[in-house]
C-alpha positions in Angstrom: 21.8 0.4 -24.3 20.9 2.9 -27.1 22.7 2.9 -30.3 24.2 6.4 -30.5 26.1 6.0 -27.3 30.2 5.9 -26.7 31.3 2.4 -27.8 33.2 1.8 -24.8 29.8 2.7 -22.7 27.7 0.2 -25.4 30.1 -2.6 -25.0 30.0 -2.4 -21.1 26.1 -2.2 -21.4 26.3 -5.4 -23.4 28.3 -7.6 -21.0 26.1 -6.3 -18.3 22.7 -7.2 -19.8 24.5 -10.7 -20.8 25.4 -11.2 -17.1 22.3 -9.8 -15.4 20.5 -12.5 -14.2 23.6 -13.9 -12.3 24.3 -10.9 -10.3 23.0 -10.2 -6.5 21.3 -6.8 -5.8 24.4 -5.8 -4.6 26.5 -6.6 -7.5 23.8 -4.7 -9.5 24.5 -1.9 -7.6 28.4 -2.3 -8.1 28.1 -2.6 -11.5 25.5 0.3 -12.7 28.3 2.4 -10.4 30.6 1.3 -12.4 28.3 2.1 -15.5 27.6 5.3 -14.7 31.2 6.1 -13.6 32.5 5.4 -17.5 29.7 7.1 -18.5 30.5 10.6 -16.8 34.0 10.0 -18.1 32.6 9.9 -21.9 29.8 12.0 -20.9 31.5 15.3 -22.1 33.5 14.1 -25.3 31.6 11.5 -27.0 29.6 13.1 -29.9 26.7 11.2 -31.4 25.8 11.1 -34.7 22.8 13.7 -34.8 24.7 15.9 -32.6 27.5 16.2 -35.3 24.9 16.8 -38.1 23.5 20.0 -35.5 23.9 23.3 -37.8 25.7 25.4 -34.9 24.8 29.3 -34.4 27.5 31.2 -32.8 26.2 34.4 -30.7 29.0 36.2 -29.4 28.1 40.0 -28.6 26.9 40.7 -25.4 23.2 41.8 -24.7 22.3 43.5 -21.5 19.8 41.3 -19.7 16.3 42.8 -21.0 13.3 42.5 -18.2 11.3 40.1 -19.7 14.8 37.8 -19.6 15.2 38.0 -15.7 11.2 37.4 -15.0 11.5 34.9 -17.2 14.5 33.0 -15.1 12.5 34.1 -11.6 9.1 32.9 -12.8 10.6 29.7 -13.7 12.8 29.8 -9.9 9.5 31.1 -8.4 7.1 28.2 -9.9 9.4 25.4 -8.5 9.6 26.8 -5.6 5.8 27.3 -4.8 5.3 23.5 -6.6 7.6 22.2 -3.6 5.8 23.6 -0.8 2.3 22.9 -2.3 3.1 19.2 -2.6 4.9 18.6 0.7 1.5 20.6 2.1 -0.7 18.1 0.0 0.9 14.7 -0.8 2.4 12.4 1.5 5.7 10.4 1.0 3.9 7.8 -1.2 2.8 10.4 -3.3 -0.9 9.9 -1.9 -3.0 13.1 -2.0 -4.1 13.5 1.2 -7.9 13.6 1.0 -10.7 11.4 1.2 -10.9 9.1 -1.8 -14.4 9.3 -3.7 -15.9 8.2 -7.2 -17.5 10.2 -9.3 -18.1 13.7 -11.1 -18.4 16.3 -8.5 -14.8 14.9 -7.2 -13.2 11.4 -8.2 -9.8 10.1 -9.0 -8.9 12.4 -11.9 -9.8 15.7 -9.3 -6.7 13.7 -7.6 -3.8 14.6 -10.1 -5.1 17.3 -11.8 -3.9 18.9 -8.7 -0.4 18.5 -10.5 -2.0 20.0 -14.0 0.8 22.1 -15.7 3.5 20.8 -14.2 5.2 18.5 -17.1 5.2 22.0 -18.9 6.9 23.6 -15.9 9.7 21.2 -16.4 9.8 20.8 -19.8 10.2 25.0 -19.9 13.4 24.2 -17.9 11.7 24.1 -14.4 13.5 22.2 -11.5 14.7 18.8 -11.5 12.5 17.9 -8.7 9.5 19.5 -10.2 9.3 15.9 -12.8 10.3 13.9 -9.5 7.2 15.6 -7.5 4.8 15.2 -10.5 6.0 11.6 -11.3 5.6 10.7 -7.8 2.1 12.1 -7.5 1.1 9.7 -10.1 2.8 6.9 -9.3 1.4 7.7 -5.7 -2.9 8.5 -6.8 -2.6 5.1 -9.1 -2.0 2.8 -6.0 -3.9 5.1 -4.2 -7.5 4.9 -6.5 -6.9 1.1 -7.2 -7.3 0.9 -4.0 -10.2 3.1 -3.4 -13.0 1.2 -4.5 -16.9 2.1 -4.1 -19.6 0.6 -2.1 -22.4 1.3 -4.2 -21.1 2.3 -7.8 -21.2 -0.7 -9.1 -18.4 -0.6 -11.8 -15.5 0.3 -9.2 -16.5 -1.9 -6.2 -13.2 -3.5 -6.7 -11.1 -0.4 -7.4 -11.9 3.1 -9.1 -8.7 2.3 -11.6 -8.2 -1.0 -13.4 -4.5 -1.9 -15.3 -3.9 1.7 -13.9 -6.5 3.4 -15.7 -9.6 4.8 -15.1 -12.3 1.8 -14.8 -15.1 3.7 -16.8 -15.9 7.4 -17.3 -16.9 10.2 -19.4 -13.7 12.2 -21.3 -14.6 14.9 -19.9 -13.2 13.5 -16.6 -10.9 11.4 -18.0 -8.9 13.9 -19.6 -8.6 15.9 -17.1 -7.2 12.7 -14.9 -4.7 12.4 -18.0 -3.4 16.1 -18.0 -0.1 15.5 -16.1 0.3 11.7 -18.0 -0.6 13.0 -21.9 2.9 15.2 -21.1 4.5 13.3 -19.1 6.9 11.9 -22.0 7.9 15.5 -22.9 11.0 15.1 -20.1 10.6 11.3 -18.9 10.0 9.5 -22.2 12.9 6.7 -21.4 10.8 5.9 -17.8 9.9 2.3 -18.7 6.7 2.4 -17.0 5.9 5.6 -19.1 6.3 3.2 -22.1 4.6 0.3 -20.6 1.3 2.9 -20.1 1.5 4.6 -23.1 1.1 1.4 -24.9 -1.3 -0.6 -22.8 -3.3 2.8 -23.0 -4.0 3.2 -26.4 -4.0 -0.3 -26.6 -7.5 -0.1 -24.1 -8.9 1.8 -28.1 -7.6 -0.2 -30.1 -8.8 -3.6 -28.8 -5.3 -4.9 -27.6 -7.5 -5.8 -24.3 -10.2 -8.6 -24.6 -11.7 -7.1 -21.7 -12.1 -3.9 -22.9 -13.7 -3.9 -26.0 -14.3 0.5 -26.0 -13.8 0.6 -29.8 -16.1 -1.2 -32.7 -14.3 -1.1 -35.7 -16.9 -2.5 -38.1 -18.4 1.5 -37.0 -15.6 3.4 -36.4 -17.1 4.0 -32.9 -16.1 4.2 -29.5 -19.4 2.4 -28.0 -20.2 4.5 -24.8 -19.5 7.8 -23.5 -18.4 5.8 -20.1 -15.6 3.6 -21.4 -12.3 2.9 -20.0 -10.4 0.0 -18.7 -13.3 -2.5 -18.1 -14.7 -1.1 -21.6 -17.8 0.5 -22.1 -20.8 0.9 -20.3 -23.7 0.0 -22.2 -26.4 0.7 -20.3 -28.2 4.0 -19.2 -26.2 5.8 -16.8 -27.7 6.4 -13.2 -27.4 9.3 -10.9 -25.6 7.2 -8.4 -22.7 6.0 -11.5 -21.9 9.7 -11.9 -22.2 10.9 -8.0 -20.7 8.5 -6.4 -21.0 6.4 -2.7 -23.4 7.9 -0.3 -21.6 10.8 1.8 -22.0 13.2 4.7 -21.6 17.0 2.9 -22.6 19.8 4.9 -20.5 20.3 8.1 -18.1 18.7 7.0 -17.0 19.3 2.9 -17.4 22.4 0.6 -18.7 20.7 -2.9 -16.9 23.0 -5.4 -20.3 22.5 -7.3 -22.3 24.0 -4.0 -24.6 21.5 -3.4 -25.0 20.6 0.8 -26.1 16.9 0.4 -25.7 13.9 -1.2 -29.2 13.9 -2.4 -28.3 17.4 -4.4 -25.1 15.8 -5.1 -27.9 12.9 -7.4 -30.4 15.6 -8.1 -27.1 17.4 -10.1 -26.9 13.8 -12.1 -30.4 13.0 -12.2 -30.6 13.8 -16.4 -27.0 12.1 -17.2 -28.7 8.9 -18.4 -28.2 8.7 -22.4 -24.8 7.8 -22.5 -24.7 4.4 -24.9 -22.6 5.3 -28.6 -19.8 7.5 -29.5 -20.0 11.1 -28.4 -17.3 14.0 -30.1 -15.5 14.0 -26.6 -14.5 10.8 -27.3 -12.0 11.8 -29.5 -9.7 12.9 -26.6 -8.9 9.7 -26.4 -6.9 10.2 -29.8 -4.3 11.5 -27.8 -3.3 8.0 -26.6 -2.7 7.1 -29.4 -0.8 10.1 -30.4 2.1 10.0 -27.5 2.0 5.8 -28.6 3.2 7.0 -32.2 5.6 9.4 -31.1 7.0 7.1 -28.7 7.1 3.8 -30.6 6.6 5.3 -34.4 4.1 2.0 -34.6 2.2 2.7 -38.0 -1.3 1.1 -35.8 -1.0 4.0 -33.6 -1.4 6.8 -36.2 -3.5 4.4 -38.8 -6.5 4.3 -35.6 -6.1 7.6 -34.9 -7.0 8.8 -38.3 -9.3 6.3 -39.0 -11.3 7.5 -35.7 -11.0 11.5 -36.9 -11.8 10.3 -40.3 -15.4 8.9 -39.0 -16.0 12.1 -37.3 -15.5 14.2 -40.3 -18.1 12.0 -42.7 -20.4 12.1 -39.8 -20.3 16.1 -39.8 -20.4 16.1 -43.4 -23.7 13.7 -43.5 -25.2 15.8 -40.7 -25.1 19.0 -43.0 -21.7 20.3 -41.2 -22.5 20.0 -37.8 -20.8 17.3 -35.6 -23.7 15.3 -34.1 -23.3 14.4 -30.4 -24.8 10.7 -30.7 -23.9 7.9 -32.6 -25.8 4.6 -32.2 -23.9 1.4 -31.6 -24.8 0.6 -35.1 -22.9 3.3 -36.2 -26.5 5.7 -37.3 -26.4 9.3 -36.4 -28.7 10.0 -33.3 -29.2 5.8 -33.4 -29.5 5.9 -29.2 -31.3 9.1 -28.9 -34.3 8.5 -31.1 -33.0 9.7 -34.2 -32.0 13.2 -32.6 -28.2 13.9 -33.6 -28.1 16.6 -31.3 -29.0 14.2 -28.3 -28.0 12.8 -25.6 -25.6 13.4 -22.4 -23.2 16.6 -23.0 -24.7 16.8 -26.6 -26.1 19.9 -28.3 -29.4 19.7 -26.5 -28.3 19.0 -23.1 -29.7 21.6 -20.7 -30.0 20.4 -17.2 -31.6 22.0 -13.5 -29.2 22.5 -11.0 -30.5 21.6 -7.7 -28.8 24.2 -6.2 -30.4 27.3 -7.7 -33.2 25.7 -9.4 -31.7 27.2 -12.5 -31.5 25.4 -16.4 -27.9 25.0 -17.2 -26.4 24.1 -20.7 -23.4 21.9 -20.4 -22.6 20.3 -23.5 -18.7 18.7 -24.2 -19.0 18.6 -28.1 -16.5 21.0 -28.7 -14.0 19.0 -27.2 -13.6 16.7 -30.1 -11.4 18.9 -31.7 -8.5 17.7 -29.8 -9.1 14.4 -32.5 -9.1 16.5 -35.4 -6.0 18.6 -34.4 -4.4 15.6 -33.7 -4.7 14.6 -37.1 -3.7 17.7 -38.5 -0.2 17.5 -36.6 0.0 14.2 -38.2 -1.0 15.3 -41.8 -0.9 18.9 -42.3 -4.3 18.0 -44.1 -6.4 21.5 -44.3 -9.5 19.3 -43.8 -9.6 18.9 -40.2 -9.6 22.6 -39.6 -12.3 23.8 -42.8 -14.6 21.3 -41.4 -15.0 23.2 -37.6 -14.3 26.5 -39.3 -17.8 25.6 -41.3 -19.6 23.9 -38.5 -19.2 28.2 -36.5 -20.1 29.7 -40.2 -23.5 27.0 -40.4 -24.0 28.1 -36.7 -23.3 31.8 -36.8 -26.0 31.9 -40.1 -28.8 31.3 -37.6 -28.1 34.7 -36.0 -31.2 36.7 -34.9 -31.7 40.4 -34.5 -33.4 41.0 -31.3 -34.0 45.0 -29.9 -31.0 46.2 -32.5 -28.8 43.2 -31.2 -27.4 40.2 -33.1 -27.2 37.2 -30.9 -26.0 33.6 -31.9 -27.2 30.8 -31.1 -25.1 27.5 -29.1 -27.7 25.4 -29.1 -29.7 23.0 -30.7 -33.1 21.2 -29.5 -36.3 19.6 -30.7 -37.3 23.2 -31.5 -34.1 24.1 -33.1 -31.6 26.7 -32.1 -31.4 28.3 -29.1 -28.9 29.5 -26.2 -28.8 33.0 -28.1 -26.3 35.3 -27.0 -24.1 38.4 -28.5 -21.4 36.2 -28.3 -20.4 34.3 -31.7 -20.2 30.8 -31.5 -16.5 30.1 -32.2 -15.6 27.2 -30.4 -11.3 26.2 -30.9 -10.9 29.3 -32.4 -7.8 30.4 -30.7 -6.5 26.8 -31.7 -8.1 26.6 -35.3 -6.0 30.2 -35.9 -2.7 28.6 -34.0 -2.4 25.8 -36.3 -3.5 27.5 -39.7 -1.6 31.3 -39.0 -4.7 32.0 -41.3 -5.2 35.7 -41.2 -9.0 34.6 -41.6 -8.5 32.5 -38.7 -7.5 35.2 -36.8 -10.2 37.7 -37.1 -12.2 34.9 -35.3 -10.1 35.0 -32.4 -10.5 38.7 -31.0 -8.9 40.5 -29.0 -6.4 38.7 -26.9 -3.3 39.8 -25.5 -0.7 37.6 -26.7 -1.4 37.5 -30.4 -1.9 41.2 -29.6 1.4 41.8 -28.7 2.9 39.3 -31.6 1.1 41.5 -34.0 3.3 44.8 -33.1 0.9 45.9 -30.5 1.2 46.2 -26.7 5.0 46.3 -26.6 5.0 46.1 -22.9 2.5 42.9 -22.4 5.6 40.2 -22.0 6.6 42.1 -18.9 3.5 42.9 -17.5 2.2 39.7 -18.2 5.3 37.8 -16.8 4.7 40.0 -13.7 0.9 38.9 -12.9 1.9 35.7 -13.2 4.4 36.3 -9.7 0.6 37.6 -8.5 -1.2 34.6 -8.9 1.5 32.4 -7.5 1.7 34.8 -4.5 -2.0 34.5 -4.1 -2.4 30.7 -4.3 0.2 29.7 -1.9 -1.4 32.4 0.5 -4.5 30.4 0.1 -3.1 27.2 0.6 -1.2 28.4 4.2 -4.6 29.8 4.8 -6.2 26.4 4.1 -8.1 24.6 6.8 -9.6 21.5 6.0 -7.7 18.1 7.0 -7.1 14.9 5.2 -10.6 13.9 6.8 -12.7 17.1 5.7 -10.4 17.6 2.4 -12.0 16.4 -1.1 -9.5 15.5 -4.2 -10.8 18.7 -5.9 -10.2 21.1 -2.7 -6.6 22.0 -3.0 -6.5 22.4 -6.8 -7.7 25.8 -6.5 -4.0 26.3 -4.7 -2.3 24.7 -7.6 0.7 27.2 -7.7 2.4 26.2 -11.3 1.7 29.4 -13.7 2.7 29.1 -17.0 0.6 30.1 -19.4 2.7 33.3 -20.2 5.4 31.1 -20.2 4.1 28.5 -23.1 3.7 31.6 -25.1 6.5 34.0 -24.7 9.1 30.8 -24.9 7.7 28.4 -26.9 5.6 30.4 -28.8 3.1 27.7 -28.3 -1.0 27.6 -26.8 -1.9 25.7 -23.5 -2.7 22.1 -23.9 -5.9 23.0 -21.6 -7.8 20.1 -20.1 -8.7 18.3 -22.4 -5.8 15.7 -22.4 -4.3 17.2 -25.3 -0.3 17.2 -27.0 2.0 20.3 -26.4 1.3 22.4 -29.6 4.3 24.9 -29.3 6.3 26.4 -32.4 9.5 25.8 -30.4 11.3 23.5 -27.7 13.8 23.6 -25.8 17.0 20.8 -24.6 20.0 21.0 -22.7 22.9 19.1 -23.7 24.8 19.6 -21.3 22.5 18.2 -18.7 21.0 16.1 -20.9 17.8 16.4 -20.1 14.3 19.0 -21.5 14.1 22.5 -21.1 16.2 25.9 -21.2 19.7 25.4 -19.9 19.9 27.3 -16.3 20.6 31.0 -17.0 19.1 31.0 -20.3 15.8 33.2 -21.5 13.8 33.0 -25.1 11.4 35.2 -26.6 9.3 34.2 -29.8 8.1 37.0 -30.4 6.9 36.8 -34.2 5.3 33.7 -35.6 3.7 33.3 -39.5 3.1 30.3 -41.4 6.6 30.3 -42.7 8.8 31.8 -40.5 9.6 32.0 -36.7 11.6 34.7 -34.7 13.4 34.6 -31.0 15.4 36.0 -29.4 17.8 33.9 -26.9 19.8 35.6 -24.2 22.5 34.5 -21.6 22.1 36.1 -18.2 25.2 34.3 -17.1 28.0 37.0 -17.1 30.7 34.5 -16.1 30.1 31.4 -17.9 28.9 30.1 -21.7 25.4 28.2 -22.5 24.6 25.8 -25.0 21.2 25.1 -26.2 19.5 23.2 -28.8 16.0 24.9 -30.3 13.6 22.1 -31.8 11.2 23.3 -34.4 8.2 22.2 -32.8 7.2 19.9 -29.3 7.9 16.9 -31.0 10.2 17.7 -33.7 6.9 17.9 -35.7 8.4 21.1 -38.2 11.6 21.6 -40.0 13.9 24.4 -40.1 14.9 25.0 -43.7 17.3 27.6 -42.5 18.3 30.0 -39.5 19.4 33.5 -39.9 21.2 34.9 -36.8 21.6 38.7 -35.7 24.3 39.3 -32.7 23.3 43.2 -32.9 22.3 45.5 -35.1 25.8 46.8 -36.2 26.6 43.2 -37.5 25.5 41.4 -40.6 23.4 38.9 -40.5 24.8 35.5 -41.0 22.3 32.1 -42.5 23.1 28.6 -41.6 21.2 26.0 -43.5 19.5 23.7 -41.7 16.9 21.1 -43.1 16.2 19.3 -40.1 14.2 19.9 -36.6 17.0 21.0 -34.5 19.6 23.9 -34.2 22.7 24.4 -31.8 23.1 27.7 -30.4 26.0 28.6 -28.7 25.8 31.9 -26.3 29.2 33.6 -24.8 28.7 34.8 -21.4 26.1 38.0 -21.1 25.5 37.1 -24.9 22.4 37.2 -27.2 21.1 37.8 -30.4 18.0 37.3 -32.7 17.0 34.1 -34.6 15.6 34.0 -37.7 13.9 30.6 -38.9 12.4 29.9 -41.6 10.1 26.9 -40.6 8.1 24.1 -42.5 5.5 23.5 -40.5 3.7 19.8 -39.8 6.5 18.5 -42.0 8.2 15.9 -40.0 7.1 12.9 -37.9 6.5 13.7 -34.4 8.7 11.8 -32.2 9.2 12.0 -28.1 12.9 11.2 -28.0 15.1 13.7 -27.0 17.4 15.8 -30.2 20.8 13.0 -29.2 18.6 10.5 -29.5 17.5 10.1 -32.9 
C-alpha cells in the first residue's frame, strides 16, 4: 500500500498482503471488494500530506464561457469519440491490429502502434477514461501479437520480431516511433506494474542489465550499432533483405506507403543501408528510457547513463569542429566504421540514396534526431550547454551559405566533396524546441513564423479558435477516410490505417499545456503546465474544465482556467511542468478586472485551484524553470 494513504485503508492493505498467499481467487476477490469498499468510504475525507501543504487559489466570480473554453471541452469529447470508433474498426478484442504482420522499414511492428500515436496525450489532457484502456490494450495486444510474428528470412527475428517485449534489433528511427504511445504511457498509468516492469527492463537493455544484450560499451561511451535492441547490436553490415523484410506479393494486393509495386523495389529502396556498425546521433533517443526509468524510480544509474551518453556526444561535436558526426567506430574514433569519414554512414550527413521508384537521389539523414539526448539532459540539468552546442552546429552550417543568381542558399549536407543539399531554406534543425526550452528571444528569431508563438506574442488574437476549429476538420476527415477504407485484414499493412489515426491534439498541447508535441522521435512531454484531478484521482482537466496559457517567458507563466459547469464546483491541481520538472515561486490570481489581485506563495510544483460554478479567472505564476526533479507520480502521491 502507499504511504500517504488513510491509516485505516494502510492497515487493511497490510493484513491483506500478510494473508495473500492463503486466500482462493475467490477470496481475493472478496477481500479487494472489501478494499476498495473502505476505500471509497475514506476516499473523500482523508487528506494526504502533500495535499494539505497545496497553496489553494479561490476563483469565485463568474466568467461567461469564452469560445476557445467550449472547443476546447468538444475537441476533447470529439477526439475520444473518433479514437473509439477507429479502434473497434482496427483492433480486435485482444488488442491485435488487424493487418498482416511484416518485418521491416517500409512497414514492421512499430507501423503497428504508432497507429495509437498521441493518444497518452489525449488522456493525459483529460480525454476519456477509455481512451488509456484502448491505447493500453493496443499495446498489450501488438506485443503478443509481434512476438509472435516471426520472419522467414530476416534472420534476427526468425523466432519473433520482439524479444523480452521489445523490439529484437532496429534502427531509432523505427524504434521510436514503435515507442511513441509507451515513452508516455506513465503520464496517466505510472502505478500499472507492467509499466514499471518495462520501463526498467528497458533501459536496463542500455545500460547492460541484460547479458544478452550488450547495446552499450562503456569503456567508449557508445551504443555499438545503429541496429540494436533486445538481442543487442548488430555488428555486421546491414543487408537489403534486414531492412525490407520476408519476401511478399505487393501489387494487386497492398499499397506500400513508400510506392514501390514489388518486393524487389521494396530491396532496391534498401540496397545502400549497409554501414550501420557504431554509434550514430539517433541513438540518443534511446535516452529517453532511461529518462521515464528516473522519473519513475528516482534511481541515480538512470540519470548518471543518461548524461554520461549526452556528455560523449557533446565532446564528439566539439572534437569534430561543432558538428555532430554521424559515425563512431566501435573503438570509440570519429568516422572509425566509415573510413575516417565522420559524416558517413547509414542516415548520416552524406547519406543520399536512389529511389527505385522515380529513379530520383534522395537525402535521408536521422542526425538531427539526437537532440532528443541532449534535451533530455537539459530537463535534467538546466545546463545551457546542451542547447549552445546545436545552436553552433546551424551557425557553423549556415556560414557555408552561397549566393547563387541573387539568392542565398544553405547548405544540409555534407560529402567527400563537402557541402551540399543547398537550398533558400536555413538549416535550423530543433529550432522550435532549442527556442521552447531556452524562451531565448535569440532562439526565437530562428524559429519564424509560426502560429502559435505568433499568437503568444500578442499577435493573431483569433488563432486559439480558429485553430481549435480545424482541428474538428481533420478529425471529420480522417474518420471519413477510415469508413471509406477498403482493404481487409488480408490486404491491410500495419502502416495502412495510420493515415486514419483520428486523435488531434496538437492545438491542444499548446493552448493547455502551453507545451510542444513530443513528435516521433520517442521523446518526454515537454509542456510548461499539467493538469490532475483530485477528485477522480486520476491525470488530466477535471470534466467541465478549460485552460488557456496564453503567455509564457523564462520566468513567468499565465492561464486562464474556466468552469463551464453552471450548476456545480471544480477542483483542479496545475503542475508546473509534465513531470513536476519547475517550481512555482508564487501565483497571483485575477477573478476579474474590477477585483484586486491576490498572491499566494507557493515554492513547490503544484497549486490547488478551486472554481465556483460558471467561475474563472487569470493565473499568474511566476515559475523556476528545470528546477526540480522530474518525477511520474501523480501531485497526492509524493
Amino acid at each position: 500500500m502507499n504511504s500517504h494513504l488513510h491509516p485505516a485503508i494502510a492497515r487493511i492493505g497490510f493484513q491483506l498482503r500478510n494473508r495473500l498467499h492463503f486466500l482462493s481467487s475467490r477470496q481475493l476477490l472478496v477481500s479487494g471488494s472489501l478494499l476498495l469498499a473502505v476505500a471509497l468510504l475514506f476516499g473523500s475525507s482523508w487528506t494526504t500530506p502533500a495535499a494539505a501543504q497545496w497553496p489553494t487559489v479561490e476563483l469565485n466570480t463568474p466568467l461567461p464561457p469564452p469560445g476557445w473554453a467550449v472547443l476546447e471541452r468538444e475537441l476533447l469529447r470529439a477526439n475520444a469519440a473518433a479514437c473509439r470508433e477507429y479502434y473497434q474498426h482496427y483492433f480486435d478484442e485482444r488488442g491485435y491490429l488487424q493487418c498482416v504482420e511484416r518485418w521491416g522499414g517500409d512497414d514492421g511492428p512499430d507501423d503497428a502502434i504508432e497507429n495509437c500515436a498521441d493518444w497518452p496525450i489525449l488522456h493525459a489532457l483529460g480525454g476519456a477514461d477509455d481512451v488509456l484502456e484502448m491505447y493500453r490494450q493496443a499495446w498489450e495486444g501488438h506485443l503478443e501479437q509481434y512476438t509472435k510474428a516471426r520472419t522467414t528470412e530476416v534472420p534476427f527475428a526468425r523466432e519473433g520480431m520482439y524479444y523480452r517485449e521489445f523490439p529484437v534489433m532496429f534502427d531509432w528511427l523505427h524504434n521510436s516511433e514503435g515507442l511513441r504511445v509507451f515513452a508516455l504511457q506513465g503520464l496517466s498509468d505510472h502505478d500499472n506494474p507492467r509499466f514499471q516492469q518495462r520501463t526498467r527492463r528497458y533501459a536496463g537493455l542500455y545500460l547492460n542489465e541484460d547479458p544478452a544484450a550488450p547495446n552499450y560499451d562503456p569503456e567508449h561511451r557508445i551504443i555499438r550499432s545503429l541496429f540494436n535492441g533486445s538481442r543487442g547490436p548488430l555488428l555486421r553490415k546491414a543487408t537489403a533483405l534486414d531492412w525490407a523484410g520476408d519476401p511478399i506479393q505487393v501489387k494487386g494486393r497492398f499499397q506500400p506507403r513508400h510506392g514501390e509495386e514489388t518486393w524487389q523495389q521494396m530491396l532496391d529502396h534498401f540496397a545502400e543501408y549497409n554501414d550501420i556498425v557504431g554509434d550514430h546521433p539517433s541513438n540518443l533517443c534511446a535516452t529517453s528510457l532511461a529518462m521515464n526509468a528516473w522519473t519513475l524510480t528516482g534511481e541515480e544509474k538512470y540519470r548518471r547513463w543518461l548524461l554520461e551518453y549526452v556528455d560523449a556526444w557533446l565532446e564528439r561535436m566539439e572534437q569534430n569542429d561543432g558538428i555532430i558526426p554521424s559515425n563512431i567506430g566501435l573503438d570509440g574514433t570519429i568516422g572509425g566504421e566509415t573510413d575516417g569519414k565522420w559524416y558517413g554512414g547509414v542516415y548520416g550527413w552524406n547519406f543520399v540514396v536512389t529511389n527505385p521508384v522515380n529513379g530520383q537521389l534522395s537525402f535521408r539523414t536521422t542526425v538531427a534526431m539526437g537532440f532528443v539526448g541532449f534535451m533530455n539532459a537539459y530537463v535534467l540539468t538546466g545546463d545551457e550547454k546542451y542547447l549552445e552546442a546545436w545552436r553552433n552546429q546551424s551557425r557553423l552550417i549556415n556560414s557555408h551559405s552561397r549566393e547563387v543568381n541573387g539568392r542565398t542558399l544553405y547548405p544540409h549536407a555534407y560529402g567527400d566533396d563537402g557541402w551540399h543539399q543547398y537550398t533558400s531554406q536555413k538549416y535550423n534543425a530543433n529550432a522550435l524546441e532549442i527556442w521552447y526550452l531556452s524562451m531565448n528571444p535569440a532562439d526565437r528569431e530562428e524559429v519564424g513564423s509560426h502560429g502559435w508563438i505568433n499568437w503568444l506574442e500578442g499577435n493573431s488574437p483569433g488563432w486559439p479558435e480558429q485553430a481549435l476549429r480545424g482541428e474538428f476538420a481533420t478529425i471529420r476527415q480522417r474518420i471519413a477516410g477510415m469508413r471509406a477504407d477498403t482493404t481487409t485484414p488480408d490486404t491491410r499493412l500495419a502502416d495502412d490505417p495510420m493515415r486514419f489515426n483520428p486523435c488531434t491534439v496538437t492545438v491542444l498541447q499548446h493552448l493547455m499545456h502551453g507545451g510542444i508535441s513530443p513528435g516521433r522521435r520517442a521523446s518526454i512531454l515537454n509542456c510548461r503546465v499539467r493538469y490532475f484531478d483530485p477528485a477522480r484521482r486520476r491525470a488530466g482537466i477535471p470534466e467541465d474544465v478549460a485552460a488557456l496559457v496564453d503567455r509564457l517567458t523564462a520566468e513567468e507563466t499565465e492561464l486562464v482556467l474556466v468552469n463551464l459547469n453552471q450548476l456545480e464546483s471544480r477542483t483542479v491541481l496545475v503542475q508546473a511542468g509534465g513531470y513536476g520538472e519547475h517550481q512555482f515561486a508564487e501565483v497571483t490570481s485575477t477573478a476579474d478586472e474590477t477585483a484586486g489581485p491576490v498572491t499566494t506563495r507557493v515554492d513547490g510544483p503544484v497549486v490547488r485551484v478551486r472554481l465556483a460554478p460558471g467561475a474563472g479567472g487569470r493565473l499568474k505564476l511566476a515559475t523556476n524553470r528545470y528546477s526540480l526533479q522530474p518525477v511520474l507520480k501523480f501531485p497526492w502521491q509524493r
